[in-house]
Every structure is written in C-alpha cells, then in structure tokens.
C-alpha positions as CSV (number, residue, x, y, z in Angstrom):
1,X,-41.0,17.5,5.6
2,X,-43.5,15.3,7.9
3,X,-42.4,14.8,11.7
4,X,-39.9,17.0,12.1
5,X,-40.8,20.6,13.0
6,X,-37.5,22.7,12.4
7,X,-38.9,25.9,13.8
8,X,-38.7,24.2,17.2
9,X,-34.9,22.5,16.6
10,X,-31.7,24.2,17.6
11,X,-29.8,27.1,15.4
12,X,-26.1,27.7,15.7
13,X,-23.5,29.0,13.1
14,X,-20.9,25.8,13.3
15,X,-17.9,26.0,10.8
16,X,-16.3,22.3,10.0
17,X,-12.8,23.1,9.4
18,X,-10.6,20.2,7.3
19,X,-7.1,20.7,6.7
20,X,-6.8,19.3,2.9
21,X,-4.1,16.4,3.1
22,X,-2.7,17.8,6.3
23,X,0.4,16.0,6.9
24,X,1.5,15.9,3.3
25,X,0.9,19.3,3.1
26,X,2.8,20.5,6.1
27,X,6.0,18.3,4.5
28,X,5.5,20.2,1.2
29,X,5.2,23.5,2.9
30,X,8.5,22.8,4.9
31,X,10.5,22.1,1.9
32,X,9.1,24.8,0.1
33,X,6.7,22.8,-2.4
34,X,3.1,23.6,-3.4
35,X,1.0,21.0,-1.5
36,X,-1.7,20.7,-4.0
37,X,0.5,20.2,-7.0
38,X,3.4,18.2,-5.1
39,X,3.6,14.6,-5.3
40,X,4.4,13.1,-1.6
41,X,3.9,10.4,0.2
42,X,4.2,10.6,3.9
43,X,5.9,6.5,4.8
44,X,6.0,4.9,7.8
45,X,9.6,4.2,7.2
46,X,10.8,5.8,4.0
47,X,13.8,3.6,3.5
48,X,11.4,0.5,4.0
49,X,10.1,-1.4,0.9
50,X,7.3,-2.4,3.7
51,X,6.5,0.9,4.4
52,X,3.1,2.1,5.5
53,X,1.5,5.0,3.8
54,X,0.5,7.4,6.7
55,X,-0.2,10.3,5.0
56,X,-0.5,11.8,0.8
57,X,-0.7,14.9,-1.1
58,X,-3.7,14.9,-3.4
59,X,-1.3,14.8,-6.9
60,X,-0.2,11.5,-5.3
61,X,-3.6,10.2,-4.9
62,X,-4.9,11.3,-8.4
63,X,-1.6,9.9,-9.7
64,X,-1.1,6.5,-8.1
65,X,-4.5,5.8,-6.7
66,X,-3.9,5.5,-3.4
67,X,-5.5,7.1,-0.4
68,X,-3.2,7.2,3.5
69,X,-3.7,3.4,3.9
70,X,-1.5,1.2,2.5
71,X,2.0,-0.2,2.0
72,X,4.5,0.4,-0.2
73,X,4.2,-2.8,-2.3
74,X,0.8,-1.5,-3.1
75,X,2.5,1.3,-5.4
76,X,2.6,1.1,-9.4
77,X,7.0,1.4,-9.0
78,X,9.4,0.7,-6.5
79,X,10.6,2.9,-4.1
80,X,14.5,2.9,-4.3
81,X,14.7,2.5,-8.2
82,X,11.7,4.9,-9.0
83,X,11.0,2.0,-11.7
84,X,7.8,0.5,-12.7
85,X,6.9,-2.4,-10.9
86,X,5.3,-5.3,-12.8
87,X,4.3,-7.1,-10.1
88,X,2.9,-4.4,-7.7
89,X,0.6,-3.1,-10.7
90,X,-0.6,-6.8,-11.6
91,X,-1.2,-7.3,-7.9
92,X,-3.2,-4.4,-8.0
93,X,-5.4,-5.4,-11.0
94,X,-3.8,-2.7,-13.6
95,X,-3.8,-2.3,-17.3
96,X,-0.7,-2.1,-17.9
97,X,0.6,-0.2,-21.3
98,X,3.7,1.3,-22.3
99,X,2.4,4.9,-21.9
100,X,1.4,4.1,-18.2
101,X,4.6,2.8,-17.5
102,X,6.0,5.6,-18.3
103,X,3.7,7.9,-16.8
104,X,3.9,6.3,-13.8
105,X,8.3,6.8,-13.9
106,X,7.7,10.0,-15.1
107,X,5.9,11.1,-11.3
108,X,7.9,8.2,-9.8
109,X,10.9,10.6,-10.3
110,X,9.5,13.3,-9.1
111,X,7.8,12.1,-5.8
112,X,9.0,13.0,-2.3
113,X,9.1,9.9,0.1
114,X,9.6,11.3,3.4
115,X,9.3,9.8,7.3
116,X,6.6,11.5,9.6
117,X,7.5,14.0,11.9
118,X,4.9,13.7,14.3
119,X,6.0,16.6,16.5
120,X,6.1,19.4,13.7
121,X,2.3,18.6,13.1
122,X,1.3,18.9,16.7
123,X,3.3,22.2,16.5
124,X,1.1,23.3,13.4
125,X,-1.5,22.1,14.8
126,X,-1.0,24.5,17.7
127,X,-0.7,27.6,15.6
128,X,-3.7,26.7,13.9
129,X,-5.5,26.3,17.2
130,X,-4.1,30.3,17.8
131,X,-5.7,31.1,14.7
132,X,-9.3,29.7,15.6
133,X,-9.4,31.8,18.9
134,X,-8.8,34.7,17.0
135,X,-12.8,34.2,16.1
136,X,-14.1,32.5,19.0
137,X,-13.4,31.7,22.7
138,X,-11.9,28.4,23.4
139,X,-15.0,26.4,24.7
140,X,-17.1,27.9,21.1
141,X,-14.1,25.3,19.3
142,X,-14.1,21.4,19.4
143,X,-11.3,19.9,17.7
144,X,-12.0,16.3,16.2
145,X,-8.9,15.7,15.6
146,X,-5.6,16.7,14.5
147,X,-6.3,18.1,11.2
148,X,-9.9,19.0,11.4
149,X,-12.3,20.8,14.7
150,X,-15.8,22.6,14.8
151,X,-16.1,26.7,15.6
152,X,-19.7,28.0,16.9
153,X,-19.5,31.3,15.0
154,X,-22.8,32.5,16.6
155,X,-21.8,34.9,18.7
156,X,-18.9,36.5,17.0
157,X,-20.7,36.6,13.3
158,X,-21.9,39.9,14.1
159,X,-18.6,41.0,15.1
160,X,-16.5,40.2,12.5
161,X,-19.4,41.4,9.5
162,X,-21.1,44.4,10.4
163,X,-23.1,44.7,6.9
164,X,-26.7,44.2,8.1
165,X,-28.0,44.0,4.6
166,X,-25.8,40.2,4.8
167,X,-27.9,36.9,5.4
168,X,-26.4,35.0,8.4
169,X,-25.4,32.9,5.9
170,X,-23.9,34.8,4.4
171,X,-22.3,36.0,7.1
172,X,-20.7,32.6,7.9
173,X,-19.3,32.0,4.5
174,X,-17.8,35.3,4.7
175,X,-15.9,35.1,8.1
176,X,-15.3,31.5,7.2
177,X,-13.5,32.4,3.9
178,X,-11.4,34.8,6.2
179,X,-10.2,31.9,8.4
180,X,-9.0,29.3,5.7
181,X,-6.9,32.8,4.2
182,X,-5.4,33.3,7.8
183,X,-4.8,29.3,7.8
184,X,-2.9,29.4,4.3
185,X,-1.0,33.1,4.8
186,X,0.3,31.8,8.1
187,X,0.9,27.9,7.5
188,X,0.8,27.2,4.0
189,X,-1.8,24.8,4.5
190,X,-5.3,24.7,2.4
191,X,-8.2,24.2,3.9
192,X,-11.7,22.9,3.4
193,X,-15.0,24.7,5.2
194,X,-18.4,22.3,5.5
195,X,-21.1,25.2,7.2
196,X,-24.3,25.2,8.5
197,X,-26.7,27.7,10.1
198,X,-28.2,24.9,11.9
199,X,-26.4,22.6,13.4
200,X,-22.3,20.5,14.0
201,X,-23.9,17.6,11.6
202,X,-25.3,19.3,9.1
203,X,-21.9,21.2,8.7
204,X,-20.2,17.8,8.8
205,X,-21.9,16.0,6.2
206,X,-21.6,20.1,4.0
207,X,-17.8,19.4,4.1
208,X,-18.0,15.7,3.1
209,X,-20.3,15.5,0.5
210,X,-20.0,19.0,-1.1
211,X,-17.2,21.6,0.4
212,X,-14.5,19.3,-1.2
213,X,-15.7,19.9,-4.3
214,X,-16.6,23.3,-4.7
215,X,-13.8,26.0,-6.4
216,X,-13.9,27.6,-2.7
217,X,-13.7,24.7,-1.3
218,X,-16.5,25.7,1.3
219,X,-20.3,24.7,1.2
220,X,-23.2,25.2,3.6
221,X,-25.7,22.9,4.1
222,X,-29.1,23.7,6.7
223,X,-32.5,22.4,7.8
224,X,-33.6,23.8,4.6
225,X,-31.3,21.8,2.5
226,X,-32.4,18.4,4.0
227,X,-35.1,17.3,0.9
228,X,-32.1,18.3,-1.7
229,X,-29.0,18.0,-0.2
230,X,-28.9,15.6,2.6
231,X,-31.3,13.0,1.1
232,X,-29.5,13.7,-2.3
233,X,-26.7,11.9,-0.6
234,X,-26.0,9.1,-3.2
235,X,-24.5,6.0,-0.8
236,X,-25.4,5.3,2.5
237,X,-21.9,4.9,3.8
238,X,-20.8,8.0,2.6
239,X,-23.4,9.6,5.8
240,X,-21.8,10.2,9.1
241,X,-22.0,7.0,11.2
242,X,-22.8,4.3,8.5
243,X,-20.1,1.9,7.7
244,X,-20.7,-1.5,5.7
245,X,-22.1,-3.1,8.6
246,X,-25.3,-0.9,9.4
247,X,-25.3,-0.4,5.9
248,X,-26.3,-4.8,4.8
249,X,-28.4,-4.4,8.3
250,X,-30.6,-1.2,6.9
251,X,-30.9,-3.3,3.3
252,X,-32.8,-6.3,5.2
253,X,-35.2,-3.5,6.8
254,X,-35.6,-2.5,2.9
255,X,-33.7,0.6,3.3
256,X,-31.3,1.8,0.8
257,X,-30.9,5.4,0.6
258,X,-30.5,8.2,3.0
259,X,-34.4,9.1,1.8
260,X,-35.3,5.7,2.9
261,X,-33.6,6.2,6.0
262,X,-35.4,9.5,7.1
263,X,-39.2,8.3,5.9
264,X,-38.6,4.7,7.4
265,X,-40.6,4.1,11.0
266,X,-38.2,5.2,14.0
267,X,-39.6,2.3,16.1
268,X,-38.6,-0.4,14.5
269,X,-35.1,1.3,13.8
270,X,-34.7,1.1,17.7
271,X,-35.7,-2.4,17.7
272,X,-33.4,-3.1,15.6
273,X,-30.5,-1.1,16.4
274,X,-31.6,0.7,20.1
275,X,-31.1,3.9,20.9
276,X,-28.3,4.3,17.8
277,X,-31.3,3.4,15.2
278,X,-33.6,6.4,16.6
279,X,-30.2,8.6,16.1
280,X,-29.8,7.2,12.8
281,X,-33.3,8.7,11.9
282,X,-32.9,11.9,13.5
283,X,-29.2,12.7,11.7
284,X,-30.6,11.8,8.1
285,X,-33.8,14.1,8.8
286,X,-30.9,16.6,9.6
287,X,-31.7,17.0,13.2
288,X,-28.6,17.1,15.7
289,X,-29.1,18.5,19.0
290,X,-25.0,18.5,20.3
291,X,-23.4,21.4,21.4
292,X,-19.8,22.8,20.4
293,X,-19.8,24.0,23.6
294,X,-20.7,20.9,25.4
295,X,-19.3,17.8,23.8
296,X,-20.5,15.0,24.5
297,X,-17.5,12.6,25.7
298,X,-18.4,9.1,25.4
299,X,-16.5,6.8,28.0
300,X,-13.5,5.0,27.1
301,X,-14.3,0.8,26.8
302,X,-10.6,-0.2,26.5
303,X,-6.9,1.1,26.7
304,X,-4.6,-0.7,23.9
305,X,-1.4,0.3,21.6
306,X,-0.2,-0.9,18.3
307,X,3.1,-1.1,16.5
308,X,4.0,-2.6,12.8
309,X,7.7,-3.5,13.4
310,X,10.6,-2.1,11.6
311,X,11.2,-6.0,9.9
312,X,10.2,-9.8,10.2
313,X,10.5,-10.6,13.8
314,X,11.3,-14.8,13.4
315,X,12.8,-15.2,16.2
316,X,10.2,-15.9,19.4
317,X,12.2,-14.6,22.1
318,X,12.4,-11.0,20.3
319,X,8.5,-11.3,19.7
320,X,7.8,-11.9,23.8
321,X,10.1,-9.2,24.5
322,X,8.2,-6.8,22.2
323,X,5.0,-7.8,23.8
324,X,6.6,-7.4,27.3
325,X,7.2,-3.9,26.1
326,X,3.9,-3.1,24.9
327,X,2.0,-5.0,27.9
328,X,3.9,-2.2,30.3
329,X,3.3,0.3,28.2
330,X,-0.8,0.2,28.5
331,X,-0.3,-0.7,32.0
332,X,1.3,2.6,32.9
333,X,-1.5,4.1,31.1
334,X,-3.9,1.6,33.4
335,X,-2.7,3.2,36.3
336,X,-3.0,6.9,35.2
337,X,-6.5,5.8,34.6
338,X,-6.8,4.4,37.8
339,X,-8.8,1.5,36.7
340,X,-7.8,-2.6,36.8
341,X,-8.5,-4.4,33.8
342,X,-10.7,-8.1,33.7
343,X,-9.8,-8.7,30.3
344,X,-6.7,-8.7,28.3
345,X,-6.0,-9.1,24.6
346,X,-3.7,-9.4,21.9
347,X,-3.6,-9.2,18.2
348,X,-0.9,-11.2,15.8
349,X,0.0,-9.7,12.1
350,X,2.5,-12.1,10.0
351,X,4.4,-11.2,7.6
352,X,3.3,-10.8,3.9
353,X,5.3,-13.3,3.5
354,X,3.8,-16.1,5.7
355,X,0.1,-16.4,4.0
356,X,-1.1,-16.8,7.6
357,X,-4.5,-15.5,9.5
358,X,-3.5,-13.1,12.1
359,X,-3.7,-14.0,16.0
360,X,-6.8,-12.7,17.9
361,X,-7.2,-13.8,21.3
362,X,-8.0,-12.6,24.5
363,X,-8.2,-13.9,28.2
364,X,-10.7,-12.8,31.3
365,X,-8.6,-12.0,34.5
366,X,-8.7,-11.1,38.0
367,X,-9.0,-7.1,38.4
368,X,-5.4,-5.8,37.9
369,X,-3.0,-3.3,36.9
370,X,0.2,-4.8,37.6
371,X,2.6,-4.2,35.1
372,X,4.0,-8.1,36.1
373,X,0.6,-9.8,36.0
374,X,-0.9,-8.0,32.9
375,X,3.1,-9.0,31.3
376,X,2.5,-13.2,32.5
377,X,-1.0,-13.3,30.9
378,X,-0.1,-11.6,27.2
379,X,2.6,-14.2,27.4
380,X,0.6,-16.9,27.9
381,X,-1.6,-15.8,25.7
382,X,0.8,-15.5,23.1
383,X,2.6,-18.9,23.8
384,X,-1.1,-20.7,23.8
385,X,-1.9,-19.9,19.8
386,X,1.9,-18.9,18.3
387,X,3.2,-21.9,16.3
388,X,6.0,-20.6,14.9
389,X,6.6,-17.7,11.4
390,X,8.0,-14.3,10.9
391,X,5.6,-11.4,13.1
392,X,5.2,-7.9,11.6
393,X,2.5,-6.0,13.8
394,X,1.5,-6.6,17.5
395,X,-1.4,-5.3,19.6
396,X,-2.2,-6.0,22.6
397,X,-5.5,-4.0,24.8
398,X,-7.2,-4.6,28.0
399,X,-10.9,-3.8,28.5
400,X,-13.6,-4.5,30.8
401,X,-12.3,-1.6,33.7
402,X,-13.5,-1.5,37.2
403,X,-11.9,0.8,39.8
404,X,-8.2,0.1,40.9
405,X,-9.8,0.6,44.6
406,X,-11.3,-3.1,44.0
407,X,-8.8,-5.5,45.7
408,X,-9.3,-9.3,45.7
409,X,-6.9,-11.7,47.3
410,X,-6.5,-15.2,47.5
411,X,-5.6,-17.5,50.8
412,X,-2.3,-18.2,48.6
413,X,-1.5,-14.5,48.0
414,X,1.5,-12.7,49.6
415,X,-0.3,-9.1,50.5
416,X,2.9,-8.1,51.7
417,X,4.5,-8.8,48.5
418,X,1.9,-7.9,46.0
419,X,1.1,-4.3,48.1
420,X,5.4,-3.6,47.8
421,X,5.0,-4.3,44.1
422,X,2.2,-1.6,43.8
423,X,4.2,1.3,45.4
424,X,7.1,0.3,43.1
425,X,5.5,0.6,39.9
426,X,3.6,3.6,41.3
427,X,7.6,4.8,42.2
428,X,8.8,4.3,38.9
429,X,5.5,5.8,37.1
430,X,6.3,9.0,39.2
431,X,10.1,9.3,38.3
432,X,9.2,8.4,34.5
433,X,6.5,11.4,34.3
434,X,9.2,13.8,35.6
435,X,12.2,12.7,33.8
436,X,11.3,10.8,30.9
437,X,10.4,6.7,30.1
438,X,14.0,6.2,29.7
439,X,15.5,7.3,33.1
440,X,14.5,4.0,34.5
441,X,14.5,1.1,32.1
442,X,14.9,-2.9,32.1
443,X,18.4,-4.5,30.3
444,X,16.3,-5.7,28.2
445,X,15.7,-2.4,26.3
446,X,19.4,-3.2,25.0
447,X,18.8,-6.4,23.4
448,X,18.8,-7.2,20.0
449,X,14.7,-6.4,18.4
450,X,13.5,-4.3,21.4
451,X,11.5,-1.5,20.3
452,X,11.6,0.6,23.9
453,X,14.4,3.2,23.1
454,X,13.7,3.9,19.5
455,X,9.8,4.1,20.1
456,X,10.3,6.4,23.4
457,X,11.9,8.9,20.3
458,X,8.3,9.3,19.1
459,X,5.3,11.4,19.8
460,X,1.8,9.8,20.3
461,X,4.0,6.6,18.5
462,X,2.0,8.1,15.2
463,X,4.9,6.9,13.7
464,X,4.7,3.6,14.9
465,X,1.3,2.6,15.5
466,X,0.7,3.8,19.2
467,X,3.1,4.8,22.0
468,X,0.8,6.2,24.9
469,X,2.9,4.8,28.2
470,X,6.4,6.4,27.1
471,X,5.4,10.3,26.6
C-alpha cells in the first residue's frame, strides 16, 4: 500500500445511517403509501406553479428525472392539470413521443404534490434518535444531519452478538441490519447502512458509493478495501470533499482519479491546497483519524437566512420591507451569538421572468449588532445596485465577527442613545424567547408583502429558505 501503515491507524465499528428519501418518505408513510413505490414530490408551495422541489420519493426521481432541487416548471407536466407540458420538456432537452407523453400523464395522475411539514420530521427525527440509543450511549452517535448520523458500535458489538465464531464484521452488519428493521417497524421509513471496521470515512464513502446499491442496502468498506474499493471510485467528485472546483484544480496537478490522488506527492498537495490538500491525501488512502465521540466542530464564518417569496415582489417598497425583516432576523441571532458583525451582505434573485443576473453585494462596517444599523446598511446596499424588476429570493448574511464586548464610538455619537437602544433590543430579544417572535412586532408585519407572521408559522423556515431569529 506504500506510506501508509494501517496497523498503526485507528479501528472503530462506525455505522453511517441514511434515511432513503426521508421527507418523501415520512409524507408517504403518513398517508399510508409505500415510500419506495409512491410517486411524491415534497413542494415548496404545492399550489405554486413556481414551486421548489424540497424533497422526492425515489419512483418520482426514476420517473421524472428529477432529484430535491428544482422548480416546478422544470417537470415533464403541469401541476394543476396533470397534463403534459410541451414547453417544460423542450426546456429540459426531451425527446418527446407520444408514448412518453403518455407515460408521463399516466404517473402525473398518480403523483402526490404535498407542502413540507417541517415539524413532523423533527418529530421522526426524534424517535429515530430513541431508536439509536437503544445501541449506543448518546456521545457513541453524531448526527450529520436530519436524515442521516454516525453510531460507534465498538463497544456494544459484543453486546448485542454474542456468537464468538462471528468476524467483527460481521458483527456490525448484523447489529446494523437490526437497526434499519427497528427504523422501518417503528417509522415506516427505509434505510441505507455504509460500515466500516475502521474508521467514520470509510463508512461514508461505503454508503455513497456502494450501500445504495446493494439488495440490503448496507455495505462495508475498511482499510483493507482501499486498493479495490476506494480507489475503484470512478469520478473524483463523487469522493467526500471534492466538488467541481478541487476537482479542474487536481486536473492541472495531472490528477484524475481517486488512485491518482492517493499515489500523488502530499507536499505539493499542501502547496497547492494547504493543510486541506494533505487531508485530501490522507481520506483517499482511507486514513481518517475523527472521532464519533469527539467531533470536530469547525467555527461558524457567518450568520445569514434565505427566503424564495411566495410571488413576484415588483413593487420596491414590499422588497425593503422584506429585507428589513430578514436583516432583524440574523441580528437577533447576532446577539445570541454575542458577536458584532464588520461585514454585511445581501443576495438578489429575479424572477424567471426578468432574464436578469442576480444582486451580490456586500459592504464592510463598523462592529455592530444593532438591529437599526445592520437594517440602514442592507438598505443602502440594496438601493445602491436595485434598478428596478420583479424580486423572487432574498439573502442577506453578515460575516467577519469579533466580540460584541468591542465598542467604538465616534465624537458625533450619542452614547446615551446608542447604549438605550442596546438594552431595548436586548428587552425585546428576552420577551420574544419566552413568549414567541410575535408577542412584540412592528405595524409593519400587517402590511401588504410582509413575510414576518406567515414565516414565524414555520420551523427552522425549511419551508421557506431560512427562519433562525423567529423560533
């Protein structure tokens, strides 16, 4: 194998638990449906023709093509009629005959379109959680997000399979089979295993590249699998941690493969990339020395929320008072963090509609964390590039933290003023934790396009694009 002497690396038993389509599937399981063999479409609004596609069952995807990101215009039919959509399919590139057409009406018919319900997958979530310290403590599971977490097994193989005749491998698959049965009998919900008896990557890329594809859906992948398996892996961007970018930036170094990647000289990697380059080289000689049990938690570099609106906001006043909204929003967040921001930014989608490139811009500041400030400078910012046309997503973030302890006035400032302001919004942020975001609220969450009320309905604003600031 060359460098790497395995003998000396790490061994734990790490499980790499996927729920298969989990949103889609807990929608099918609630209304009674298979969700391997259902057809639904989780939509961002599903009585919007603008829809995003949040979520799919895998009978959708094989049927229409289309993975969880998307619109609705991107479908083969239209939603209300269930008809076949000429345009849609010719925007998509399509052969279209008369046996697709009708194919395509055939499962147009018999497709759920439903809204999310963020709140019944957190509570799935949950019981699933109760399921996975049924076979280990909580600090031997990592979750990596809401559908899908890590389990160190290590210590509780032995507990759960008492043949000693059994291979720790064995072992694993066994008690790992046991756990997606316990995750179906009690949810409904099908799930994919990627193992290893070495180490959280190794189990990572198992699920990715193999698990998914197996009649068990479960594979296991170790140090000894790294000649076949790992360096088997056919694109570079289908390893953990390459996207398109490293990927064109490995092809000028002459690499192309995984293989390539693992026999190429780790110096000039970190020369290239840094300290991420070396990594690079150590994950695809399947070496990963993280611990379940002691993440690591990398620190956050920005707080920011999201939202594609409901329809086309045209009307400029509407658009302010949105970003307003969503300025206060990461500034309560801001606060809870403690930190002032130096930088602010926001992002501009238009509509479809407006064949216009999107507004990116962003303004150094003053350390702050005023809800009032932080509100005058995406403002400005917004009023500096906006020209005018229909708006159907808005961002805005601020980055660059330093500690809210850091003060700096000018000889123009009122301290007085500016100090009153502080224990206002503090005030407010305290009776808004305990009560709710809407038991004090501006007029303005009355007026016609503001998005406070219906988004403070939400959970996490997965629904929305991003509401942290109003749960």
């Amino acid at each position: 194998m060359g460098l790497i002497d395995y003998s000396r690396e790490p061994r734990a038993d790490i499980a790499f638990i996927d729920m298969k389509s989990f949103y889609a599937s807990v929608e099918c399981v609630e209304r009674g449906k298979h969700p391997l063999t259902t057809s639904l479409c989780v939509m961002s609004r599903a009585d919007n023709a603008n829809g995003l596609i949040l979520a799919s069952s895998p009978t959708f995807k094989k049927v229409f093509g289309k993975e969880n990101v998307g619109r609705s215009y991107d479908l083969p039919f239209d939603i209300e009629t269930r008809k076949f959509s000429y345009y849609n399919a010719k925007r998509q590139g399509i052969e279209i005959t008369p046996q697709y057409v009708r194919y395509i009406e055939e499962w147009a018919k018999r497709t759920l379109i439903v809204p999310p319900r963020m709140g019944l997958y957190i509570e799935k979530n949950m019981e699933i959680q109760k399921i996975f310290e049924e076979y280990a403590t909580k600090d031997e599971i990592l979750p990596y997000s809401i559908d899908e977490g890590f389990i160190d097994l290590t210590s509780s193989l032995n507990y759960f399979v008492h043949d000693k005749t059994l291979s720790r491998k064995d072992k694993l698959d066994l008690v790992s089979s046991r756990i997606q049965h316990d995750v179906w009998a009690k949810t409904g919900i099908y799930s994919t295993v990627g193992m290893s008896n070495s180490n959280p990557l190794l189990a990572k890329l198992a699920l990715d590249n193999e698990a998914k594809k197996t009649p068990t859906m479960r594979a296991n992948w170790s140090y000894e699998d790294v000649e076949t398996k790992v360096w088997g892996i056919a694109k570079l961007t289908d390893f953990w941690g390459i996207g398109k970018r490293t990927e064109k930036r490995l092809n000028k170094l002459g690499i192309y493969t995984v293989k390539d990647l693992a026999s190429s000289n780790p110096d000039l990697l970190k020369k290239e990339f840094g300290v991420i380059g070396v990594q690079h080289w150590f994950h695809a000689n399947g070496v990963d020395e993280s611990n379940v049990k002691e993440p690591y938690r990398p620190k956050s570099k920005g707080l920011g929320n999201s939202q594609v609106l409901p329809r086309d906001y045209v009307v400029q006043y509407e658009i302010e008072l949105v970003l307003k909204e969503m300025a206060e929003q990461v500034a309560i967040r801001l606060r809870r963090a403690r930190k002032k921001t130096t930088n602010v930014a926001i992002f501009i989608g238009y509509s479809k509609s407006e064949q216009k490139r999107p507004i990116n811009t962003q303004m150094k500041i003053e350390p702050t964390q005023s809800t009032k400030t932080l509100s005058e400078v995406v403002i400005a910012l917004f009023r500096k590039k906006y020209t005018g046309g229909a708006v159907r997503s808005i961002g805005v973030r601020y980055e660059n933290f330093v500690s809210e302890d850091i003060v700096t006035y000018s000889l123009f400032d009122d301290v007085e003023s500016i100090e009153k302001t502080e224990r206002l919004e503090r005030t407010i942020d305290g009776v808004r934790e305990r009560f709710g975001f809407l038991a004090i609220q501006k007029a303005s969450a009355l007026a016609e396009g503001s998005r406070t009320i219906e988004r403070s309905k939400l959970i996490g604003g997965h629904s929305a694009g991003g509401l942290d600031g109003l749960t």
